[in-house]
Every structure is written in structure tokens, then in C-alpha cells.
TIMI-188530 format. One record per residue: residue in three letters; x negated, y, z of N, C-alpha, C in turn; residue number from 1. Coordinates in Angstrom, 1 decimal. Layout:
BEGIN
+------+--------+--------+--------+--------+---------+--------+--------+--------+--------+------+
! resn !  neast ! nnorth !    nup ! caeast ! canorth !   caup !  ceast ! cnorth !    cup ! resi !
+------+--------+--------+--------+--------+---------+--------+--------+--------+--------+------+
!  ALA !      X !      Y !      Z !      X !       Y !      Z !      X !      Y !      Z !  NUM !
...
+------+--------+--------+--------+--------+---------+--------+--------+--------+--------+------+
! end
This chain:
BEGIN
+------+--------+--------+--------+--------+---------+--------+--------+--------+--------+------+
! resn !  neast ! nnorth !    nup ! caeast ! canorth !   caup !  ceast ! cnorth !    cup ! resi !
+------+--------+--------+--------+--------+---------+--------+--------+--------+--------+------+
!  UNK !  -93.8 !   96.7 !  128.6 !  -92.7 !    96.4 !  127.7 !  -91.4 !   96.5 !  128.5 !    1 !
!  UNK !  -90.3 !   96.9 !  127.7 !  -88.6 !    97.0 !  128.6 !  -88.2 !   95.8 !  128.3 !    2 !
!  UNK !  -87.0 !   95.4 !  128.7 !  -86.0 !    94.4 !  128.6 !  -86.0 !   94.2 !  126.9 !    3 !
!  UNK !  -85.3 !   95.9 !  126.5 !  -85.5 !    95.3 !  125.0 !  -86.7 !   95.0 !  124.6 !    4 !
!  UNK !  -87.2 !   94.0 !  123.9 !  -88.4 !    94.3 !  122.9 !  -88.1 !   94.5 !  121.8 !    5 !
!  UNK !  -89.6 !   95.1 !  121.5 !  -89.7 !    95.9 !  119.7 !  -90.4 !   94.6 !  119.5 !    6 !
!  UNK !  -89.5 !   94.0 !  118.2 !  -90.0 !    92.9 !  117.8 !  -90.3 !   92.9 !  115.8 !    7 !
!  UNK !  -91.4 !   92.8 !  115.8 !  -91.7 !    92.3 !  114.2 !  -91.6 !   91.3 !  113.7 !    8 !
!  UNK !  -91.5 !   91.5 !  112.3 !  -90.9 !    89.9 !  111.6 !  -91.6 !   90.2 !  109.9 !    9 !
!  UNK !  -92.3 !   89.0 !  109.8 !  -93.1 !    89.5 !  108.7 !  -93.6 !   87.8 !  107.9 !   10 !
!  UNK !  -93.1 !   87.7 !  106.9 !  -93.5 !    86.0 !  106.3 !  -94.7 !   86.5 !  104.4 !   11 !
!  UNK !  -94.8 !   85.6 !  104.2 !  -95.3 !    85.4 !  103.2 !  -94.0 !   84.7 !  102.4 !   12 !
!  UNK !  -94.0 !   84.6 !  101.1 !  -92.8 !    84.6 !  100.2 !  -92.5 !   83.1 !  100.5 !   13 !
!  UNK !  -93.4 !   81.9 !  100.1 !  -92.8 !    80.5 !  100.7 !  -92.4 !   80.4 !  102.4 !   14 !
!  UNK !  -92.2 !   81.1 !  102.7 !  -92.0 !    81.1 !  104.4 !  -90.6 !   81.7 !  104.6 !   15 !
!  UNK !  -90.3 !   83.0 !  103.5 !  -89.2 !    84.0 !  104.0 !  -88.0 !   82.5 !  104.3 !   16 !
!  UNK !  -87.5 !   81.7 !  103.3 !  -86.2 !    81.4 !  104.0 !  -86.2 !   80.5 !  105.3 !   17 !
!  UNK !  -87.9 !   79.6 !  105.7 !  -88.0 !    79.5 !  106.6 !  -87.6 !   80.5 !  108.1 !   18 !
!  UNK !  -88.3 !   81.5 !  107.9 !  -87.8 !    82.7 !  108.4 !  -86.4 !   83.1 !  108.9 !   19 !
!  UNK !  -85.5 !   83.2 !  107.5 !  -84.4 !    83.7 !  107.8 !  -83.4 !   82.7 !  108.3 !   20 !
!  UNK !  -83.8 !   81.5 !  108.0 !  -83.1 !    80.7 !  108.6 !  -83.3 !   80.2 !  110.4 !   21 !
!  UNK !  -84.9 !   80.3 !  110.9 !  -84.9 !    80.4 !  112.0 !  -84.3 !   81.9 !  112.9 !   22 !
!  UNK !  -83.9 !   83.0 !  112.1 !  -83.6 !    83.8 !  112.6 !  -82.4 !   84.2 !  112.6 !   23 !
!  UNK !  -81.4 !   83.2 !  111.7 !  -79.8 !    82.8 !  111.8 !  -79.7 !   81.7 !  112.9 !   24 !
!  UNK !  -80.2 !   81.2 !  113.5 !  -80.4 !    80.3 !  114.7 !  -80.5 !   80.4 !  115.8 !   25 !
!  UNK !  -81.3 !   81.8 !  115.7 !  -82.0 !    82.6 !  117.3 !  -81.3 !   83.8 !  117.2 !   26 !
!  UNK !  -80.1 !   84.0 !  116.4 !  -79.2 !    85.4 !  115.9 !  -79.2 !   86.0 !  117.5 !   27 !
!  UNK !  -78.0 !   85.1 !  118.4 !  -78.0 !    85.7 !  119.7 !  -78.9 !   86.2 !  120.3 !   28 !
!  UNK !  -80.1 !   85.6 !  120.3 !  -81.4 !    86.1 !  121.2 !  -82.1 !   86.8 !  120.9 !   29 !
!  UNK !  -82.1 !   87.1 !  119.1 !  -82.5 !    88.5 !  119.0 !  -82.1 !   89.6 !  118.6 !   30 !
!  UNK !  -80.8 !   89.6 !  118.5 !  -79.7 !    90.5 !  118.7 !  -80.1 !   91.9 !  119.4 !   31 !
!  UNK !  -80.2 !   91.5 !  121.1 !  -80.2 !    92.5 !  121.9 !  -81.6 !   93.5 !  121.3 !   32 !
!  UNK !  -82.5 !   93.0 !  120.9 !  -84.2 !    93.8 !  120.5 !  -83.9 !   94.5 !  119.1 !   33 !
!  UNK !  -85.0 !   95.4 !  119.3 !  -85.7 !    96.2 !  118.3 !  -86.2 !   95.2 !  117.0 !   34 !
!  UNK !  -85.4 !   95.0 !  116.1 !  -86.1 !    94.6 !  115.1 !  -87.0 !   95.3 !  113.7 !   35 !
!  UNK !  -87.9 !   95.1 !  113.4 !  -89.0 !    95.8 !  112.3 !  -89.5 !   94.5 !  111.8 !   36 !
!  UNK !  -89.2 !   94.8 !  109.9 !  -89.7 !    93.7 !  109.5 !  -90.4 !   94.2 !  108.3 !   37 !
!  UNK !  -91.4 !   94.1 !  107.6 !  -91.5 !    94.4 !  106.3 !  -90.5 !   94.2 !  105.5 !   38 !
!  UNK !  -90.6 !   94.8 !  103.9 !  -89.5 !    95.4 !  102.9 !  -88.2 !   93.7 !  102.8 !   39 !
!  UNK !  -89.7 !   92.8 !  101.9 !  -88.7 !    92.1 !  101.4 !  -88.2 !   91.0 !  103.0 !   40 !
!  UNK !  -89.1 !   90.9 !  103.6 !  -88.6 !    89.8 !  104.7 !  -87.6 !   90.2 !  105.5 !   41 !
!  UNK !  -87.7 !   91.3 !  105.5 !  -86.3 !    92.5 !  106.6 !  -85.2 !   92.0 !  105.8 !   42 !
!  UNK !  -84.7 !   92.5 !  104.6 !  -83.6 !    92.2 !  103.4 !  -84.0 !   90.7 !  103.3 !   43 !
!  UNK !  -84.0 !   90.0 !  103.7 !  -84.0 !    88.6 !  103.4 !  -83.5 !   88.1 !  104.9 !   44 !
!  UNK !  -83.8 !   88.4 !  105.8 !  -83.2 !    88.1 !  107.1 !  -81.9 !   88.7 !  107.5 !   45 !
!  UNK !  -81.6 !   90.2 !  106.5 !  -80.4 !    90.7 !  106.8 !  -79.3 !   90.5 !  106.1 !   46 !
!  UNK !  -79.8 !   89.2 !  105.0 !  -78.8 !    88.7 !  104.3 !  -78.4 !   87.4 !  104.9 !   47 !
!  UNK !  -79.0 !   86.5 !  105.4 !  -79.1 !    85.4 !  106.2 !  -77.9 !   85.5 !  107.3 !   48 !
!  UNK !  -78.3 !   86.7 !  108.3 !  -77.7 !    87.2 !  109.2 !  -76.5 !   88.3 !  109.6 !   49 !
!  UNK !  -76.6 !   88.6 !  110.6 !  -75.9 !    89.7 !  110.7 !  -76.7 !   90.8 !  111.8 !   50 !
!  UNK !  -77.7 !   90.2 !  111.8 !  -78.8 !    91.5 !  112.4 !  -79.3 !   92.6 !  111.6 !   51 !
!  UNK !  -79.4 !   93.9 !  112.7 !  -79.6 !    94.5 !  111.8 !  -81.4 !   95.1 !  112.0 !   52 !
!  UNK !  -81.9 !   95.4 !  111.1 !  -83.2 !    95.2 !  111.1 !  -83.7 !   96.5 !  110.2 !   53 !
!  UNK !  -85.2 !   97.0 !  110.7 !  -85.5 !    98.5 !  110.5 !  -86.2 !   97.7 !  109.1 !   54 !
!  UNK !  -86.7 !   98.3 !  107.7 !  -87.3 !    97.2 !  107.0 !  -88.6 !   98.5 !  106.8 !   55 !
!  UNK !  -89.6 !   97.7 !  106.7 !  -90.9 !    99.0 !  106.4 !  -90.9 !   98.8 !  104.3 !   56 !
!  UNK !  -92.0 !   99.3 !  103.6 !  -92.5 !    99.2 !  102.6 !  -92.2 !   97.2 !  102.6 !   57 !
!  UNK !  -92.3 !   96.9 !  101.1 !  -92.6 !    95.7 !  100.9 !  -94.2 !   95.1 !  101.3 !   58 !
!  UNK !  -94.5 !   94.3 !  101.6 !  -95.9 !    93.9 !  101.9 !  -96.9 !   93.9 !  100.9 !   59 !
!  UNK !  -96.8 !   93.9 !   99.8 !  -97.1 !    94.2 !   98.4 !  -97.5 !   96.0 !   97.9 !   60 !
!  UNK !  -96.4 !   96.6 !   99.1 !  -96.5 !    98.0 !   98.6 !  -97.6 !   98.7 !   99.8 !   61 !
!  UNK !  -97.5 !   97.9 !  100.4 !  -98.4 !    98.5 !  101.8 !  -97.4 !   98.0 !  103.2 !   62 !
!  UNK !  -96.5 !   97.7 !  103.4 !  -95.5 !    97.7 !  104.0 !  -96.6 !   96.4 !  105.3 !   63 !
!  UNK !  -97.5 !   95.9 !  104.9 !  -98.4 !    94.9 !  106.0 !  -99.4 !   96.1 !  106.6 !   64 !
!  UNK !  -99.8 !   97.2 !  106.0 ! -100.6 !    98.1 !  106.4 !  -99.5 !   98.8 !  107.7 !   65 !
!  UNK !  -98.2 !   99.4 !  107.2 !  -97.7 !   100.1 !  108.1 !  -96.9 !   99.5 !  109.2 !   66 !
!  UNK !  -97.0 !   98.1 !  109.1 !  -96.8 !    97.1 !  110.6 !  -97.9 !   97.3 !  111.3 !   67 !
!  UNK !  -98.9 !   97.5 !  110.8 ! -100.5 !    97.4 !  111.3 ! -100.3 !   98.7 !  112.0 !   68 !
!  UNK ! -100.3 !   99.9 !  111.5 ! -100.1 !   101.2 !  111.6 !  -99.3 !  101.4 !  113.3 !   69 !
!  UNK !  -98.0 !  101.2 !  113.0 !  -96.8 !   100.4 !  114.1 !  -97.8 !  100.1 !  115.2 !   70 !
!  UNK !  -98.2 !   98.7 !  115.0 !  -98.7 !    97.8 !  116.1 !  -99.8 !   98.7 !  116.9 !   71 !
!  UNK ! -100.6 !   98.9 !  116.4 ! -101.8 !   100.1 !  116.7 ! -101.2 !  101.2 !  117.3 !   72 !
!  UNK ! -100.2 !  102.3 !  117.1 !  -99.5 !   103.0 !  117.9 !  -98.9 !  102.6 !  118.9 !   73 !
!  UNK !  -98.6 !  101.0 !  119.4 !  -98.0 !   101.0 !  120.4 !  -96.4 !  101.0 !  120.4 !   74 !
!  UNK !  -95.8 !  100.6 !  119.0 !  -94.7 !   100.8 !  119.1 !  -94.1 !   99.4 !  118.9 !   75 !
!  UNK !  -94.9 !   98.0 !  118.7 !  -94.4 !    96.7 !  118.8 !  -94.8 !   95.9 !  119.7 !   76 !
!  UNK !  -93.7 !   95.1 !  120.6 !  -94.2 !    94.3 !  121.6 !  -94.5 !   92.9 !  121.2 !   77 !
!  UNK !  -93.8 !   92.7 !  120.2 !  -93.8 !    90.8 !  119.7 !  -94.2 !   91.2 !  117.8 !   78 !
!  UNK !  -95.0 !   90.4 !  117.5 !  -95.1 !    89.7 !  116.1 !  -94.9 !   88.1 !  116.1 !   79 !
!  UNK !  -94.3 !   88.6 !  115.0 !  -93.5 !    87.1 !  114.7 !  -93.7 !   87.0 !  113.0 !   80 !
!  UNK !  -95.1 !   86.3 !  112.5 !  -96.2 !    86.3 !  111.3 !  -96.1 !   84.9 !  111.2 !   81 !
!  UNK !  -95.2 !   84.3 !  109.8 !  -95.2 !    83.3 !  109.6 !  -96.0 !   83.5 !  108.0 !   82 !
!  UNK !  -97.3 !   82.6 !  107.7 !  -98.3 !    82.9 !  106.4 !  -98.5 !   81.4 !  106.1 !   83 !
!  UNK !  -98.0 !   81.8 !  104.8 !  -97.9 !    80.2 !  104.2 !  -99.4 !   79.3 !  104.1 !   84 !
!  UNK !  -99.3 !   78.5 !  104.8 ! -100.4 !    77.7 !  105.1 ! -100.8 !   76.9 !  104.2 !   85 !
!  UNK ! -100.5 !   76.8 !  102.9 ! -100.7 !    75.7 !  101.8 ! -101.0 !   76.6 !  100.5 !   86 !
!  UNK !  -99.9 !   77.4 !  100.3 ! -100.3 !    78.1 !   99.1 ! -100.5 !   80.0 !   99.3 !   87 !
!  UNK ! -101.8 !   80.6 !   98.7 ! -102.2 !    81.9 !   98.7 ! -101.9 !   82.3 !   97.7 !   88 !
!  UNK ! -101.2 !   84.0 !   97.7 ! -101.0 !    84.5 !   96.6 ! -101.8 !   85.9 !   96.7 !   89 !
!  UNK ! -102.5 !   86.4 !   95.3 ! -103.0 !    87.6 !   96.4 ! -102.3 !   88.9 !   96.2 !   90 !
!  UNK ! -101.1 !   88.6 !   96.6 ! -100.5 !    90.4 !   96.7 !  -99.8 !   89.7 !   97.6 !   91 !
!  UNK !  -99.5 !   88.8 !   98.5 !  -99.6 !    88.3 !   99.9 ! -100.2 !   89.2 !  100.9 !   92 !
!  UNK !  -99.7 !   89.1 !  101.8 !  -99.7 !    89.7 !  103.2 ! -101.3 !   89.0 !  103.7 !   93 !
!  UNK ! -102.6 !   90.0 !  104.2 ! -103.4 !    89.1 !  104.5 ! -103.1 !   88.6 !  106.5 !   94 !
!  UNK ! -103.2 !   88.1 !  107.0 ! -102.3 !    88.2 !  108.2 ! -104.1 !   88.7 !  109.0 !   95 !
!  UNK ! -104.8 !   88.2 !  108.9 ! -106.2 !    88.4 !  109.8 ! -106.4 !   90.1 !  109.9 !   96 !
!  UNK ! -105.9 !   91.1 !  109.4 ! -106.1 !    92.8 !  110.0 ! -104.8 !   92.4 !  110.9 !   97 !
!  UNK ! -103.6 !   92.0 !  110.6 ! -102.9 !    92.1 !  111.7 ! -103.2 !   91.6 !  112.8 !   98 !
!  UNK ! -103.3 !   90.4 !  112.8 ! -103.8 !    89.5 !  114.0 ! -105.1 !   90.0 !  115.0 !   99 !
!  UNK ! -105.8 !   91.0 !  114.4 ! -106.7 !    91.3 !  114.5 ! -106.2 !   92.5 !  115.8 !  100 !
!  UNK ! -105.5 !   93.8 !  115.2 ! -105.2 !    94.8 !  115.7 ! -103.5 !   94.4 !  116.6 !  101 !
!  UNK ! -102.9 !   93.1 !  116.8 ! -102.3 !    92.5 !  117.7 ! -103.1 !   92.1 !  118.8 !  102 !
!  UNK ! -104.3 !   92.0 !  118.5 ! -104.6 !    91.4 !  119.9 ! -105.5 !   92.5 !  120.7 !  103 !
!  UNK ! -106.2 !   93.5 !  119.7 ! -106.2 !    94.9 !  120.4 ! -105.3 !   95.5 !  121.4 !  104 !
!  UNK ! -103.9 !   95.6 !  120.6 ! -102.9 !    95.6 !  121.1 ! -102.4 !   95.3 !  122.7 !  105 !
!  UNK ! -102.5 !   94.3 !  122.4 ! -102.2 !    92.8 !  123.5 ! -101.1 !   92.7 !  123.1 !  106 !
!  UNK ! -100.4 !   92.3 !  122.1 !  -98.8 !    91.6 !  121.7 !  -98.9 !   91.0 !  121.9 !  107 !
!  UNK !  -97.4 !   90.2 !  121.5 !  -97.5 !    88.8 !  121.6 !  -97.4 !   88.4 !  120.3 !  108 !
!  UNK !  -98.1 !   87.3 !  119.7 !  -98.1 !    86.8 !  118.1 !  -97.4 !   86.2 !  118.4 !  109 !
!  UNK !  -96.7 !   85.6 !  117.3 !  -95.8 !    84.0 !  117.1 !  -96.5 !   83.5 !  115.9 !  110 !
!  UNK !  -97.2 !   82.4 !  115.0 !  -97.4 !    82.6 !  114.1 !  -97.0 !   81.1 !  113.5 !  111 !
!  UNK !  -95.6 !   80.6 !  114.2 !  -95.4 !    79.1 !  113.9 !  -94.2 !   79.7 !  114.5 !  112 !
!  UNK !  -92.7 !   78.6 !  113.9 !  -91.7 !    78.2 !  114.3 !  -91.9 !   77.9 !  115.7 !  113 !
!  UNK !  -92.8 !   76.7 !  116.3 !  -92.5 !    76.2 !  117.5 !  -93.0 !   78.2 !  119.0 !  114 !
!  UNK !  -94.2 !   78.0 !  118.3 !  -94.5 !    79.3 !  118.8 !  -93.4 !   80.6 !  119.3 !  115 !
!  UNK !  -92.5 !   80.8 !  117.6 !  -91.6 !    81.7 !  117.8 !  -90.6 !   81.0 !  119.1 !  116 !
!  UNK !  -90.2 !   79.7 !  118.7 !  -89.2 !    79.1 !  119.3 !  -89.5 !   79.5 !  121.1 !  117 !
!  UNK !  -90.7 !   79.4 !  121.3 !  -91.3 !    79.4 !  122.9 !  -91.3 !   80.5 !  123.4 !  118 !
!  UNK !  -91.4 !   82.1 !  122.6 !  -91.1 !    83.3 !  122.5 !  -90.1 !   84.0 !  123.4 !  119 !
!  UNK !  -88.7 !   83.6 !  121.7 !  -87.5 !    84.0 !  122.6 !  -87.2 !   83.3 !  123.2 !  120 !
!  UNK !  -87.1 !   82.3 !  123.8 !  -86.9 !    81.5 !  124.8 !  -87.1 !   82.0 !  126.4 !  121 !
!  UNK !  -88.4 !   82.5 !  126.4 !  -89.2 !    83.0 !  127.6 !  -88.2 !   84.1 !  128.4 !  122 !
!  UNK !  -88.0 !   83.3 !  129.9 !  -87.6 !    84.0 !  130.3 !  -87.5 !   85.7 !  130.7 !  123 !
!  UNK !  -88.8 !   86.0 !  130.0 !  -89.6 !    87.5 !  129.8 !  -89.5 !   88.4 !  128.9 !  124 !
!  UNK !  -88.0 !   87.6 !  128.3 !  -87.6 !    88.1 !  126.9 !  -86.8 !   89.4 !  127.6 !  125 !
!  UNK !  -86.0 !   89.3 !  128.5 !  -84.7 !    90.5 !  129.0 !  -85.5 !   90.8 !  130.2 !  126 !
!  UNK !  -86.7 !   91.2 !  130.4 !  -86.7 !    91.8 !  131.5 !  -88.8 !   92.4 !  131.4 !  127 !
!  UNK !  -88.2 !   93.7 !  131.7 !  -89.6 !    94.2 !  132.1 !  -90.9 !   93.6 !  132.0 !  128 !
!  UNK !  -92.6 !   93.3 !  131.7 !  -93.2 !    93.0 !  131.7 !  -94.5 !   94.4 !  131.4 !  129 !
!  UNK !  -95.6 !   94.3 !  132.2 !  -96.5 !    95.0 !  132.0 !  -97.6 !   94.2 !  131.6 !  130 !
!  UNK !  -98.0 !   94.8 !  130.4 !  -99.1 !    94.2 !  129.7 ! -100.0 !   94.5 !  130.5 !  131 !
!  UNK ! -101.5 !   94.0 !  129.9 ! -102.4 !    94.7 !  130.6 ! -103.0 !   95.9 !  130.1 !  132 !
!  UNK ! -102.9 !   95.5 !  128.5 ! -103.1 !    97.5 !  127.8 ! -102.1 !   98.0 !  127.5 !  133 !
!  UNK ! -101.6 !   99.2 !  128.1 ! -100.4 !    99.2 !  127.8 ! -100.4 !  100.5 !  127.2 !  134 !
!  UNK ! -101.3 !  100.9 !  126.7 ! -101.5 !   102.2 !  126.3 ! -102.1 !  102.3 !  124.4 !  135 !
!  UNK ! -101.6 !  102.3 !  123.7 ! -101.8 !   102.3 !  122.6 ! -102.8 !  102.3 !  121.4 !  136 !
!  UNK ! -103.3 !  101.0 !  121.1 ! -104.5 !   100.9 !  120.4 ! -105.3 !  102.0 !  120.0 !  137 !
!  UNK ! -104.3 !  102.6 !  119.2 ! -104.7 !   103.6 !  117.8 ! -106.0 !  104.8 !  118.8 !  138 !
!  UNK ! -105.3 !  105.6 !  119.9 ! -105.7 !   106.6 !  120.3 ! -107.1 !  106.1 !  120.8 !  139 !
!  UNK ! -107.2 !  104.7 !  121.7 ! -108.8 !   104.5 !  122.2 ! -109.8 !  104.5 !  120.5 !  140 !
!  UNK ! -109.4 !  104.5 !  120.0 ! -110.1 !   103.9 !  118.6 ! -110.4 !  105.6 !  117.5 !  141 !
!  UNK ! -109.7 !  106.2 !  118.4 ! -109.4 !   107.9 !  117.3 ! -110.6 !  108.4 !  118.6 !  142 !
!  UNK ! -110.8 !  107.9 !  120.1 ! -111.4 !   108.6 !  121.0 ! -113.0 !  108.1 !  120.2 !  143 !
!  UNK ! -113.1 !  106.8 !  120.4 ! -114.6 !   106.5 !  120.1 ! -115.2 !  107.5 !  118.6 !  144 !
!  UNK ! -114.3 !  107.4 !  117.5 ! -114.7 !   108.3 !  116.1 ! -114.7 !  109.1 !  116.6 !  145 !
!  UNK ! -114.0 !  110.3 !  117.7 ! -114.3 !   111.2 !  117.8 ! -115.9 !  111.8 !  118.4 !  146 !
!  UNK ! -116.2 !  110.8 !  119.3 ! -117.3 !   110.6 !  120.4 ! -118.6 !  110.4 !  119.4 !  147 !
!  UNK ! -118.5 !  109.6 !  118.3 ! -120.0 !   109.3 !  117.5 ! -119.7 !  111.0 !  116.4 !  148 !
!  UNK ! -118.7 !  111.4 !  115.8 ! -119.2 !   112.4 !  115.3 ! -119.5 !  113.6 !  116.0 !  149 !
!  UNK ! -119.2 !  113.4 !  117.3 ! -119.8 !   114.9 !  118.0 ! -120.9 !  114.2 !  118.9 !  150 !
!  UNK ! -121.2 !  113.1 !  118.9 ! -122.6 !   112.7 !  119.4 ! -122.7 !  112.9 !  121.4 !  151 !
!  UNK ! -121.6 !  113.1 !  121.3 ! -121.1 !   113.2 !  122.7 ! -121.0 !  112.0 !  123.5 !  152 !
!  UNK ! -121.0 !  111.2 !  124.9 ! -120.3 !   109.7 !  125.3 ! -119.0 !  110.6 !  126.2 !  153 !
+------+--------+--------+--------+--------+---------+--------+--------+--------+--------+------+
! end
């Protein structure tokens, strides 16, 4: 990971103004990064704020598939997955494929306010870090399909 990180931002609908309001708080410190958020959470954080933020599909439209998509290519260093803990809706974000293919990954999750809080905070936020996979989910996972259809190791 560089100084900047590529950071994601992704809530379930009772969560978004939690969200945008922890993210009018931490404006400075995530300012300097790559932000990517799904549809409605991105426009709900960039009304809050004055960050400016890449937004995918709505999470409803697919826009939780193509964070997944993202994360799996190697193109996000932090998720920051706030899922409403009380009430389920089901055209809701499921967060478990993400969480799933984040830790493939090796991100870093946030999936709580205190969590995110402990995040940007880190002084690992502006500077360099080598994961230990640092090489991109998606392609080890395109090598193995390739390997059982040609019956090859």
C-alpha cells in the first residue's frame, strides 16, 4: 500500500447518516486518500462533506458486487462496511461476500465507528505499508479455474 490509500465506504441505509457524519469528522484525514463508495452511500457522504468521492452502482443495483469486483483486483487498501446490526432489508448490501473476499485480499475492514476511528488514526495511514498479499486476489483464483479445467497442477 502507498501513503495514499484507496479507501472504501459502503453502509446499509440506517447506517448512511451515521456514516456521513463520521466522515464530516474525519473530513481532514480522509481527504488526502482515494475514496470509493457505493452509489447511494458515496452521494450521501458527498453531501455531508466536501470530499470528493468515486461512487460505484447503488448497492441494490449491483454496486456491493463491483466493490467486491474492486477489492478482488487489488485496487482497495481499507473497507470501511458499516451493516445495520438491528434491522435487515433484503435489497441491503449482504456484507459476508465482501468480508469474505477482503480478507482474501488482506485489507483492512472497519466494520464499526470505533474500528474506523482506530483506522485513520493509525499512524500507517500516510505512509508506505507492505501487506503480506500484495498481489491481487482475483488473478490467484482465475489461475486455480484455469488449472482444474485443463486438469493440469
Amino acid at each position: 500500500m502507498d501513503g495514499q490509500k484507496r479507501i472504501a465506504l459502503s453502509a446499509h441505509d440506517a447506517m448512511k447518516p451515521a456514516l456521513a457524519a463520521w466522515s464530516f469528522a474525519n473530513e481532514r484525514l480522509l481527504s488526502p486518500h482515494a475514496l470509493t463508495a457505493t452509489g447511494n452511500t458515496g452521494r450521501v457522504i458527498m453531501q455531508a462533506t466536501g470530499l470528493d468521492v468515486q461512487c460505484l452502482r447503488s448497492g441494490a443495483l449491483g454496486g456491493d458486487m463491483e466493490l467486491g469486483a474492486i477489492i478482488a483486483d487489488g485496487r482497495i487498501d481499507i473497507l470501511i462496511l458499516w451493516a445495520d446490526p438491528v434491522t435487515r432489508q433484503p435489497h441491503e448490501i449482504d456484507p459476508s461476500p465482501l468480508l469474505r473476499i477482503s480478507a482474501v485480499a488482506e485489507i483492512v475492514v472497519a466494520t464499526t465507528e470505533t474500528t474506523a476511528d482506530f483506522v485513520v488514526r493509525s499512524d500507517l495511514m500516510g505512509r508506505p505499508y507492505a501487506r503480506r498479499q500484495s498481489a491481487p486476489a482475483l488473478p490467484a483464483v482465475l489461475q486455480r479455474l484455469d488449472t482444474e479445467r485443463t486438469g493440469r497442477a
